[in-house]
MARLOVEX-707360 format. One record per atom (N, C-alpha, C, O): x, y, z. Coordinates in steps of 0.2 Angstrom, whole numbers, padded with zeros to 4 digits, always signed. Layout:
XYZ
...
//
This chain:
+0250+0625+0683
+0245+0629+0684
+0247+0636+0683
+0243+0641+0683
+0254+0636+0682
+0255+0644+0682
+0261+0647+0674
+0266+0643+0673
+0261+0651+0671
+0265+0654+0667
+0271+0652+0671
+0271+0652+0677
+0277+0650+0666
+0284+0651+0670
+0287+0659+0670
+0292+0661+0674
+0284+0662+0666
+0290+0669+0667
+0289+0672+0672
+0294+0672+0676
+0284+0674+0675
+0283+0675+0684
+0289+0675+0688
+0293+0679+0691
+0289+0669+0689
+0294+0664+0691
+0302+0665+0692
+0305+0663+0696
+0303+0668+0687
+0310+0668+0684
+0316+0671+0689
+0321+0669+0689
+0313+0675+0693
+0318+0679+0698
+0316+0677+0704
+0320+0678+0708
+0311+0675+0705
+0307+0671+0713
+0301+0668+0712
+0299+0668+0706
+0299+0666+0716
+0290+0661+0717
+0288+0669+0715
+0291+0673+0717
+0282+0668+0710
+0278+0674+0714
+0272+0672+0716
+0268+0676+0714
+0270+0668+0720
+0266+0665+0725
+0268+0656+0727
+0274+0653+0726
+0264+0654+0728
+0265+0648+0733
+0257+0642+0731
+0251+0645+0731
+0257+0637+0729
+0250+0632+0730
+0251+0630+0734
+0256+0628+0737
+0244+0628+0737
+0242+0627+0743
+0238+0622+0745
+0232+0624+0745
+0238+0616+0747
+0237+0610+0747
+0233+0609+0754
+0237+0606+0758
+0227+0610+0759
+0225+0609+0764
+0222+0601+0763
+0220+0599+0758
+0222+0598+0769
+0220+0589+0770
+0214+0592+0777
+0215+0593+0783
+0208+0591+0773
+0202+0591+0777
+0201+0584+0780
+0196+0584+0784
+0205+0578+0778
+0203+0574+0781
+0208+0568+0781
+0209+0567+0775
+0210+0564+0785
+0215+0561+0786
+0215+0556+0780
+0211+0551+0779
+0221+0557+0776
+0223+0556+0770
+0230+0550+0770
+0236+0553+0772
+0230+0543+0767
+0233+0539+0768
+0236+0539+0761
+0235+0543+0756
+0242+0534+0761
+0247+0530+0756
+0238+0525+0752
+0234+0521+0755
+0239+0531+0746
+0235+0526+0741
+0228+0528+0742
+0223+0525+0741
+0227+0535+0744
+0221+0538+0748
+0219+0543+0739
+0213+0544+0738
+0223+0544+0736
+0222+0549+0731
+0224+0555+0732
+0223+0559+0728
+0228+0556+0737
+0231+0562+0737
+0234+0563+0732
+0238+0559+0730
+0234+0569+0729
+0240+0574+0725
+0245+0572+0724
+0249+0572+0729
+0248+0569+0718
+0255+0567+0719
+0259+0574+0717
+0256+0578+0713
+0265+0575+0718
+0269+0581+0713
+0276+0577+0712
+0278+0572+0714
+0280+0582+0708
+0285+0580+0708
+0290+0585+0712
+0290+0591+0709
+0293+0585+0717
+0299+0588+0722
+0305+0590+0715
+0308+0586+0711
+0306+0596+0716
+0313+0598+0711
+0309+0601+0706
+0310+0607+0706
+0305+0600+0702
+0304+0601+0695
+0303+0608+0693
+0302+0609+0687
+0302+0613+0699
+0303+0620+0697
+0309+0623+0694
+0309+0626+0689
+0313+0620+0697
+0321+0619+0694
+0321+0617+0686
+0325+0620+0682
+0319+0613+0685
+0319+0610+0677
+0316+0615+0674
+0318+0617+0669
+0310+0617+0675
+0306+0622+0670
+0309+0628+0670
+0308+0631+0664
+0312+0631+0675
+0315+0636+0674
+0320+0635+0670
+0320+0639+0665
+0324+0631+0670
+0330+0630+0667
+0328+0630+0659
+0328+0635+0655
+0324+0624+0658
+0319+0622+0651
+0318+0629+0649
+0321+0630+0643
+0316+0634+0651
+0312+0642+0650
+0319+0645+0649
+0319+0647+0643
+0323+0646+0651
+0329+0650+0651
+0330+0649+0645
+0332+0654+0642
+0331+0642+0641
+0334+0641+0636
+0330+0641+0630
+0333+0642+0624
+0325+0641+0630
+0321+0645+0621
+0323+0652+0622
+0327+0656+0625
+0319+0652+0616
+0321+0659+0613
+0312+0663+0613
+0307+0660+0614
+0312+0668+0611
+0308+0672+0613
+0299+0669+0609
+0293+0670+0612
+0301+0667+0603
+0295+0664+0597
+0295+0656+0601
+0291+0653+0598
+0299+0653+0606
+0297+0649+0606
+0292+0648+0614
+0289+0644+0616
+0294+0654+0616
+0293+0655+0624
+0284+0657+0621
+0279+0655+0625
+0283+0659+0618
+0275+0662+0615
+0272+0654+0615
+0266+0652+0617
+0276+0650+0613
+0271+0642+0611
+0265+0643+0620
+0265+0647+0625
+0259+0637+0618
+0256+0638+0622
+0258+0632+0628
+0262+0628+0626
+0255+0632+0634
+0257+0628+0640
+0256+0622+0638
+0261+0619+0639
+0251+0618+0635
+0252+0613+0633
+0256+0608+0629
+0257+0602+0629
+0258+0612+0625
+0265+0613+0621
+0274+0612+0625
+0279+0609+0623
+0272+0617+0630
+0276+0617+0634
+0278+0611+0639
+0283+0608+0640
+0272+0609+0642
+0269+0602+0646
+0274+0597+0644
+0279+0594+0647
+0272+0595+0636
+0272+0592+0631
+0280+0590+0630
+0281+0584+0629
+0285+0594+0629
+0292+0595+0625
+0294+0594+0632
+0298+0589+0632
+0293+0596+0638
+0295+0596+0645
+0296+0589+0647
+0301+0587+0650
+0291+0585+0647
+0290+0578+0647
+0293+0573+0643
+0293+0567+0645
+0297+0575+0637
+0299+0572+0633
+0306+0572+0633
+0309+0567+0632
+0308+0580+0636
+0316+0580+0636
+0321+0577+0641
+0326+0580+0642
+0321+0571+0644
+0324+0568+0649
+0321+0560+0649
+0315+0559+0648
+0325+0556+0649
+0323+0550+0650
+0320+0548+0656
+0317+0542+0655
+0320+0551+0664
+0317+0551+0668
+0309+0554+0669
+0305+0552+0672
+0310+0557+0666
+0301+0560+0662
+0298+0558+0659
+0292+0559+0659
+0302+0554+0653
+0299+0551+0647
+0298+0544+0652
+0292+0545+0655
+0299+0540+0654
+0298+0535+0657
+0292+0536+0663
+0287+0533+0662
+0293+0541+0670
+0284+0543+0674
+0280+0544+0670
+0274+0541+0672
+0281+0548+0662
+0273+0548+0658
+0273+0543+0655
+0268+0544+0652
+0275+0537+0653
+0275+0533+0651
+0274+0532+0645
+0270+0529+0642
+0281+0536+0642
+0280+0536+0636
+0287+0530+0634
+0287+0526+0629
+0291+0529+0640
+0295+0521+0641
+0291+0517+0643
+0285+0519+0645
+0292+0509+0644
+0289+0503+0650
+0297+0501+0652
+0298+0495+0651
+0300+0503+0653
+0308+0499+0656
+0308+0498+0664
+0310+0493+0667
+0305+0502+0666
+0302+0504+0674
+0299+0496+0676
+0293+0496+0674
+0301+0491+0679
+0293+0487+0684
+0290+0489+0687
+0284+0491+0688
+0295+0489+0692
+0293+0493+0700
+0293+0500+0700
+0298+0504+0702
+0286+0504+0697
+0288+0513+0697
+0288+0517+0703
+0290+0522+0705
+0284+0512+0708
+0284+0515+0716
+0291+0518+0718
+0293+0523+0718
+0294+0512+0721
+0299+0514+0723
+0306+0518+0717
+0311+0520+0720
+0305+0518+0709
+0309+0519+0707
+0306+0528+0705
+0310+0532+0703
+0302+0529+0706
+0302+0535+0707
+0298+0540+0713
+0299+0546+0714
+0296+0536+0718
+0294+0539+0724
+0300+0538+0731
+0299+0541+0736
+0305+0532+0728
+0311+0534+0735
+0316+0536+0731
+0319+0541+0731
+0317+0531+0726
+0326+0531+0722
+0323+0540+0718
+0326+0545+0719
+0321+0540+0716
+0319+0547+0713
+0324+0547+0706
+0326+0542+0703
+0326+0556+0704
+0330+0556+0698
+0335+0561+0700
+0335+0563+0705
+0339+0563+0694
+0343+0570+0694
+0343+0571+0687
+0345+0566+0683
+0341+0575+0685
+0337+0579+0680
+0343+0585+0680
+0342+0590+0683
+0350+0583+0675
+0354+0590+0673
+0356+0593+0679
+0356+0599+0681
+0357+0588+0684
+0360+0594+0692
+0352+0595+0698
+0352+0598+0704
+0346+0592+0695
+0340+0594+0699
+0339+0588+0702
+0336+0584+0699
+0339+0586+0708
+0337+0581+0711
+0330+0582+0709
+0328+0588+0710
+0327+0578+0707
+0318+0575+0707
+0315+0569+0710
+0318+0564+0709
+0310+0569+0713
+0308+0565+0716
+0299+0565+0717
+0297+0570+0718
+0292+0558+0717
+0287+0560+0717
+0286+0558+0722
+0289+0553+0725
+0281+0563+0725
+0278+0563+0731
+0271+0562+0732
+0268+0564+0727
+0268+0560+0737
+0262+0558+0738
+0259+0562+0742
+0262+0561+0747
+0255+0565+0743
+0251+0570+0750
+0248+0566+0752
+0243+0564+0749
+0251+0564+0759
+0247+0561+0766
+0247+0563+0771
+0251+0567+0772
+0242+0563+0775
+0243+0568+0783
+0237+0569+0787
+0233+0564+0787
+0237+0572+0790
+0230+0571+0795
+0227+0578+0794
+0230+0583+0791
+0221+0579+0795
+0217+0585+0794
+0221+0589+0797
+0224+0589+0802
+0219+0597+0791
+0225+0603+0797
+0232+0601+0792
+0235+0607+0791
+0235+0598+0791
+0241+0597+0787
+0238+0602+0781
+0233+0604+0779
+0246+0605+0779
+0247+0611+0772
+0252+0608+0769
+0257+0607+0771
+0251+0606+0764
+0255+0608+0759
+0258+0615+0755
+0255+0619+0754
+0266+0616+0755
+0267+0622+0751
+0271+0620+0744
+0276+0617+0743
+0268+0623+0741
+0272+0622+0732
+0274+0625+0731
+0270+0630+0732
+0281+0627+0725
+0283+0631+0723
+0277+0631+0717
+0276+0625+0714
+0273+0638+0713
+0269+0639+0708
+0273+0634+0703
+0269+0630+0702
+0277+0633+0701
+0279+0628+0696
+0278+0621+0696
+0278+0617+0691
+0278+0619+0703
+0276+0609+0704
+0272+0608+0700
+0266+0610+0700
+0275+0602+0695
+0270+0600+0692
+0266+0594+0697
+0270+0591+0701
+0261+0594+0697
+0257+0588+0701
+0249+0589+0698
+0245+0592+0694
+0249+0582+0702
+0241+0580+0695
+0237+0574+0702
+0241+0571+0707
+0232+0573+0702
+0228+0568+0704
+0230+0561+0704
+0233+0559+0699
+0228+0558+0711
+0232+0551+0710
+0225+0546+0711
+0220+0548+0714
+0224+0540+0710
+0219+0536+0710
+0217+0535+0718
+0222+0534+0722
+0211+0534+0720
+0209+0532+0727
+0210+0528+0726
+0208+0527+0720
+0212+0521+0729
+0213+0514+0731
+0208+0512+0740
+0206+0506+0742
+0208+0518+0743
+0206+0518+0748
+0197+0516+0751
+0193+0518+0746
+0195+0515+0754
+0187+0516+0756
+0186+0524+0759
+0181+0526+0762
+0189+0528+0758
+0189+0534+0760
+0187+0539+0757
+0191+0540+0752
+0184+0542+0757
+0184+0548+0751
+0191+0555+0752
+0192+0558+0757
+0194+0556+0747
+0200+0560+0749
+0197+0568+0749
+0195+0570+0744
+0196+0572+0754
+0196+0577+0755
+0201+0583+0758
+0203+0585+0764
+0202+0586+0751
+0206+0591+0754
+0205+0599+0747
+0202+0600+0742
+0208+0602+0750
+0206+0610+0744
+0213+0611+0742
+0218+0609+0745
+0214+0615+0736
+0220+0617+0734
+0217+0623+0732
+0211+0624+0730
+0225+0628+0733
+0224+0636+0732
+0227+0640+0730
+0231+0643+0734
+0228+0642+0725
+0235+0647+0724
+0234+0654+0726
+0229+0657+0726
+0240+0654+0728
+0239+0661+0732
+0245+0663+0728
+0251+0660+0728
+0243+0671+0724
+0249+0674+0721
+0252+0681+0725
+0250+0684+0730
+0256+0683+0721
+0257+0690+0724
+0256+0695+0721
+0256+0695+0715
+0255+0700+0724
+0248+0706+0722
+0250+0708+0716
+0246+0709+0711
+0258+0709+0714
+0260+0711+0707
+0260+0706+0700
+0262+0707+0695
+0258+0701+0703
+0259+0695+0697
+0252+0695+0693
+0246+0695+0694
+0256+0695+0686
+0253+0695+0680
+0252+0691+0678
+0257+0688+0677
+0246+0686+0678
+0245+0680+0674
+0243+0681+0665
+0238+0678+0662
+0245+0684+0663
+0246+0687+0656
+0252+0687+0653
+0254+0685+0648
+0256+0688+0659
+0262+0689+0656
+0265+0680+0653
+0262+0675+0655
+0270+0680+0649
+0269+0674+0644
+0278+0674+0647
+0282+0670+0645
//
């Protein structure tokens, strides 16, 4: 949800996940991935100037492909049977980053804090529940979301 150069020397804010209602394993909570600030920086560090201009999708895109533990979550592998446990306990190490996915569960009043870099995306409700919760980015008074 955020430009990486921001980023580059500190968060320059925080995403914010609040659980308006008690939210189970399989409820639809937010999944993210733990560590993967780490990778994008790293990934960002290493183009060059013409290529840091590509747009986010693009970026999304080459990001997802460059490791075989991301090429396999997006399912651009099928080697994986069991994806629960091989990417929500056993997790990955991504170039020295431990990675791992996470599920947001919790009782109403729970916060989520993200570094602006977590990639995370919506998970299916399997539950009779409806999943209620808000997310928020809160940045820092100085942060350009222009800046590329």
């Amino acid at each position: 949800d955020s430009p990486i150069a921001p980023h580059r020397q500190c968060a320059a804010g925080v995403q914010m996940f609040s659980l308006l209602a008690q939210l189970r394993h399989g409820g639809g909570g937010t999944t993210f991935i733990a560590g993967m600030h780490k990778v994008l920086l790293r990934y960002y560090d290493s183009l060059d100037d013409d290529e840091r201009a590509a747009k986010h999708a693009t970026h999304r895109k080459r990001v997802m492909k460059s490791h075989p533990w991301l090429r396999e979550l997006a399912g651009h592998n099928r080697e994986i049977v069991d994806r629960e446990p091989y990417f929500m306990t056993e997790g990955g190490d991504i170039d020295g980053a431990p990675v791992r996915v996470h599920e947001m569960t919790g009782e109403p009043g729970d916060v989520y804090l993200l570094h602006p870099l977590s990639m995370h995306t919506w998970a299916p409700n399997a539950s009779d529940k409806p999943r209620i919760m808000r997310s928020k980015m809160i940045v820092h008074r100085n942060f350009d979301w222009r800046e590329r």
